[in-house]
N, C-alpha and C positions, 0 to 999 in steps of 0.2 A: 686647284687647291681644295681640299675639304673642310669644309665650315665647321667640320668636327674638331679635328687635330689642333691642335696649339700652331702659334704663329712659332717658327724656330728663330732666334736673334741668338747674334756676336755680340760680345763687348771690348770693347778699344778702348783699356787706358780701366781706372776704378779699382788695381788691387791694392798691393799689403799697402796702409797707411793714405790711402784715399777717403776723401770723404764722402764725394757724392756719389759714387759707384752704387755702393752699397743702399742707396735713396733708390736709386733706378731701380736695380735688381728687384728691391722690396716694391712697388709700385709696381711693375711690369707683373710682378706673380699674382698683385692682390684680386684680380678679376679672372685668373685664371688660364689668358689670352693666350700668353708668352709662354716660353720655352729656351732657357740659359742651354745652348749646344755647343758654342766653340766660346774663341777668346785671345786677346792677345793684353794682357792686363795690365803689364808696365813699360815702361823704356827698358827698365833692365831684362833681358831673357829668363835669366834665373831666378828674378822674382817673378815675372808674371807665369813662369809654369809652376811655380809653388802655388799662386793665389789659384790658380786654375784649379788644380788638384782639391787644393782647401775646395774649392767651389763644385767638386766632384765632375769635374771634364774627361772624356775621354781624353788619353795621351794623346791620340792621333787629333784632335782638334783642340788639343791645347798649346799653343802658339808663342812661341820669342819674338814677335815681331808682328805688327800690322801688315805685312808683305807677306811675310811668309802665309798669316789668316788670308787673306784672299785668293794668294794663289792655291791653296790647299781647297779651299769653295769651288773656285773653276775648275778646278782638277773632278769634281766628286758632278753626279748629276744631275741634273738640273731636282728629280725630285728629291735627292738630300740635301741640298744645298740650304742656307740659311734664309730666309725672311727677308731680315733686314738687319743692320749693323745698328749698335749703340754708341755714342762716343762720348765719354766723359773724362777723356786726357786737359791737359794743359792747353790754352786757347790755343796755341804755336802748333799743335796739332792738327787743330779742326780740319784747316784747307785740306790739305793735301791727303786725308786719310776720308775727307768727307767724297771730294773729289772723283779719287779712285773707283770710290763702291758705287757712287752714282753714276760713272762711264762703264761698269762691267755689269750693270744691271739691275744692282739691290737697292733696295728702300734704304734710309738714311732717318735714326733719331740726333739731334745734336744738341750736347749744350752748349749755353750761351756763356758771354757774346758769339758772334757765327765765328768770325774770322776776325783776322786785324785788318781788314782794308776792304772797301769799297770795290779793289778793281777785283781783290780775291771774292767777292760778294757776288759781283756781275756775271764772275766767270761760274760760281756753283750754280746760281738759278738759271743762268742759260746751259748749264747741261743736265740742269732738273728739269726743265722744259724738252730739250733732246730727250731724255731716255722717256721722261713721263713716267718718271717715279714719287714715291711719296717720300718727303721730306720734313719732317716735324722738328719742332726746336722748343727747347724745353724751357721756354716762361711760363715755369707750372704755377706761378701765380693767378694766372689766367683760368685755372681749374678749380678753382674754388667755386663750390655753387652760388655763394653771396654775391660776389663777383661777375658771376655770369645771369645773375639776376640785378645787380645794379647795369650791367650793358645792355639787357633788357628793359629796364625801367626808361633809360637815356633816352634807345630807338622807341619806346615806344611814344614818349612825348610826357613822359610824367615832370619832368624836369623844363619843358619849356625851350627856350633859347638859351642854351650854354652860358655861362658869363665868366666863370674861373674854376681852373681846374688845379688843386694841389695834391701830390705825391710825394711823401717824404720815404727814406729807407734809412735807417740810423742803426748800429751797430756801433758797439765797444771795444769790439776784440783787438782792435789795432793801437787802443788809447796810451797803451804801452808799447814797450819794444820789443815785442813777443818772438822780433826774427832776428836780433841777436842772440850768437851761441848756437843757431843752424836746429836744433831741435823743432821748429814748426814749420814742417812739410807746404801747407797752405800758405803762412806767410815769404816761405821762401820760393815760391813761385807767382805768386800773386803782386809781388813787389817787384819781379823781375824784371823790366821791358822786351827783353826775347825772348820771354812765354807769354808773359802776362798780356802785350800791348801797350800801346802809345800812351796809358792812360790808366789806373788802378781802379781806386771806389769807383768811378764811373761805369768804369766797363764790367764789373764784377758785381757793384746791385744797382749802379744809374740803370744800368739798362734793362732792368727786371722796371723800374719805374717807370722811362721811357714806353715800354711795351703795355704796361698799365692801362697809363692813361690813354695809348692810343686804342686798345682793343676795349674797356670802357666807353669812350666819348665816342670815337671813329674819328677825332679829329688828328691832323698831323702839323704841325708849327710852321710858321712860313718864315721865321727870326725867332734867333736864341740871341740872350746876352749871360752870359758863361762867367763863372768862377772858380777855378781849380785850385785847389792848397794842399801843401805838404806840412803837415804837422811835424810829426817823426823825423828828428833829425836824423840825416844822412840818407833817408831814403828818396830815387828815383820817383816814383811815382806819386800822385796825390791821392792822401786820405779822407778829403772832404769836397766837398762838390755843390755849388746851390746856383739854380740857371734861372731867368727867366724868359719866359715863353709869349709868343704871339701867335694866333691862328688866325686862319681864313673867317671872314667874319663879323669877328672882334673880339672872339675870347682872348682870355688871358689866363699865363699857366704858371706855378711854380714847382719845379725838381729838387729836392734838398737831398742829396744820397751823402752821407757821414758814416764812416768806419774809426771813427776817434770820439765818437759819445760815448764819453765814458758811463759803463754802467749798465748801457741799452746791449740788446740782446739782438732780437731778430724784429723792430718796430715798423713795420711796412704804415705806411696811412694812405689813406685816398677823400679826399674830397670833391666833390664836383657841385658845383652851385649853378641854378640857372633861374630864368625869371620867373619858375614854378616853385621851388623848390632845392633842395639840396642833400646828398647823400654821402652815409660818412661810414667809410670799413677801415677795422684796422685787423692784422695778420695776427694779430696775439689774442684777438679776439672772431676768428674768423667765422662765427655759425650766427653772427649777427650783421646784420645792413642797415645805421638807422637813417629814416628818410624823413625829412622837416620841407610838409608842405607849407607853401605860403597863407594857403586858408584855413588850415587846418591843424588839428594837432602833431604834434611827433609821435612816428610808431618804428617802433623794432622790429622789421622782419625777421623770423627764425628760419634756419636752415631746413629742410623738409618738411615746415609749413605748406598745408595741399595748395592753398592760393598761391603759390610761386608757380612763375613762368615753367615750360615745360622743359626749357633748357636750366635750368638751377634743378629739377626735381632729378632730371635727368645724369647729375653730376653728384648724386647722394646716395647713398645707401643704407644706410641702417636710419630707425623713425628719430622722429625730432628731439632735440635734449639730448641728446646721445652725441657727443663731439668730433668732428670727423675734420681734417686739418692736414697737415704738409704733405706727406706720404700718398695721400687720397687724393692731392692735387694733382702732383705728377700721374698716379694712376688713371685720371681722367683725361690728362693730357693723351697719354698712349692708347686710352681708349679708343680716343678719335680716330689716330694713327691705326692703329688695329680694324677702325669699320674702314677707311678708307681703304686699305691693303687689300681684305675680304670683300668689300663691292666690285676692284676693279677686279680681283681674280674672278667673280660672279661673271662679269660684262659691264657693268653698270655702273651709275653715278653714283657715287654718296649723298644722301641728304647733306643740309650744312649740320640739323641736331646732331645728326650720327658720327661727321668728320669734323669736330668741334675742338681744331686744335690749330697752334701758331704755326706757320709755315714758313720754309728756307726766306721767300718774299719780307716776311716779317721780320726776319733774321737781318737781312741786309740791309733793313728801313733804319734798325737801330745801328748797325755799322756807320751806312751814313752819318749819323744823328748823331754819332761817337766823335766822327772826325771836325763835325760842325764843332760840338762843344772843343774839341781842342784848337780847332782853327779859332774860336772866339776867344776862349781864355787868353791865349800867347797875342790879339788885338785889342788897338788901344782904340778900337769903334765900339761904339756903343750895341749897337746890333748888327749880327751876320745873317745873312740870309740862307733860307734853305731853301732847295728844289725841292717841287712836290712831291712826295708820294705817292702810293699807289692806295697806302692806306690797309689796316691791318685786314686779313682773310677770314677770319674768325667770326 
């Protein structure tokens, strides 16, 4: 491969009346990497070869089908062939379309949650291990330079010994019945349990939370004690979610994921306190980190401030004051994916700065960590326990 040319990716799933399609697309372009070559963009045929078009595809790799996109790859050779696949379908997709591209050879982006199960979890990282391909999954949360300077601050001991970790994700949009009358696309699959999973708000931004706090602290919970509710009458799955957490140790964690706050928008929060000190981001305000030592006064990190870690400066781009936010996150997430692709086509390792993104591993920690929460909610014990982890790659 030449370090010149653009990385060539598919996309599975993201056309007419998607949301996060379009997040990718823009993100993947913004460094340059990437290169939009085929597609197969909806369930329906005849929409995804319009969204195609719209999206300027050749006919010949514009696709009615995830099948047909692949086999149309193998057909072509090896040096036209694609990169890697994007998938931003409906979760009920993930497995089996993640699946495939990872037994026939290509790199694999995915969003989250991975899958709906555990055993579908097991089976994609043992064949990402087989082919030894790159797999990335998009807790572009984790791309924010503040964020990747608060998990520096963690590891480096600024913080001390751990003591409580909380993540909140609060959202509105669901406060009302926005998926009667069938006009909202999102809520009428996101409510579904045969696309969506075992489980709604949890699986839909718990697990952007989940993924959080483990790729911040590196800690992973050893007992959850779960609470699941369904607001919305008549709907399936639950709108509100608040856990709490036990680690190795003796921290202690709280998860508050709410899609029925009336009002809130996109409220991501993180705090982590430990016997040094304490660190507080929130996603509406993402170019700041403030961090309250225990001896000291409180200071506001800014985002390409030169005293940041080399891994925060590294996930910036334009100077300080200047606001850089959702879009820039996922762009940094495929960044990583992008150096990892180009090393091993080189021969070689990636740095972690350079491959500085969640991996399929990561993907499946939260699947577990999905099933825990629903095996606790539906028990009348106080605490369920988890198996450990592997702990996030990041």
């Amino acid at each position: 491969m030449s370090s010149e040319r653009k990385l060539r990716y598919a996309m599975v799933g993201g056309g007419h009346g998607a949301f996060i399609g379009a997040v990718h697309r823009k993100a993947m372009a913004l460094d340059g990497q990437f290169e939009l070559v085929a597609g197969a963009l909806s369930s329906s045929p005849e929409r995804a070869r319009a969204s195609g078009a719209e999206l300027g595809l050749r006919a010949d790799r514009n696709h009615g089908s995830w099948q047909d996109l692949l086999a149309d790859e193998l057909r072509r050779s090896p040096g036209d062939r694609i990169d890697l696949v994007s998938i931003v379908t409906p979760n009920h997709v993930h497995h089996p379309v993640a699946l495939a591209f990872v037994q026939a050879g290509f790199h694999v982006v995915c969003d989250k949650p991975l899958v709906h199960t555990s055993a579908q979890a097991d089976e994609l990282v043992a064949a990402v291990r087989q082919a030894g391909t790159v797999f990335g999954v998009t807790y572009n949360y984790t791309g924010y330079p503040m964020v990747r300077e608060a998990r520096h601050l963690v590891q480096s001991g600024a913080l001390g010994t751990l003591r409580k970790v909380t993540v909140e994700y609060n959202q509105g949009w669901l406060a009302t019945a926005v998926e009667q009358g069938g006009g909202n696309k999102q809520a009428d699959w996101r409510l579904d349990p045969a696309r969506s999973g075992a489980v709604g708000t949890m699986g839909d931004i718990g697990s952007h939370a989940e993924n959080l706090a483990a790729t911040v602290t590196g800690l992973r919970p050893e007992a959850l004690c779960a609470d699941l509710t369904t607001f919305g009458a008549g709907r399936q799955l639950d709108d509100d979610a608040q856990l709490l957490l036990r680690y190795a140790g003796g921290a202690r964690g709280v998860i508050v994921a709410s899609q029925v706050a009336a009002g809130l928008e996109n409220d991501v929060r993180l705090q982590v306190s430990g016997t040094l000190g304490t660190l507080v981001w929130r996603q509406e305000d993402p170019n700041h980190l403030v961090h309250s030592p225990v001896d000291g006064p409180r200071r506001i990190l800014t985002r390409g401030s030169p005293w940041l870690s080399e891994s925060a400066l590294r996930a910036g781009r334009i100077p300080a004051g200047h606001p850089e936010a959702f879009i820039e996150a996922f762009a940094n997430v495929y960044l990583g994916v992008a150096a990892d692709i180009r090393a091993r086509a080189a021969g070689r390792t990636a740095t972690a700065l350079e491959a500085d993104y969640p991996r399929v591993e990561d993907g499946a920690e939260g699947v577990r960590f999905i099933e825990k929460v629903v095996e606790s909610a539906g028990s009348e014990r106080k605490w369920t326990a988890l198996a450990n982890g592997a702990g996030p790659k990041i």
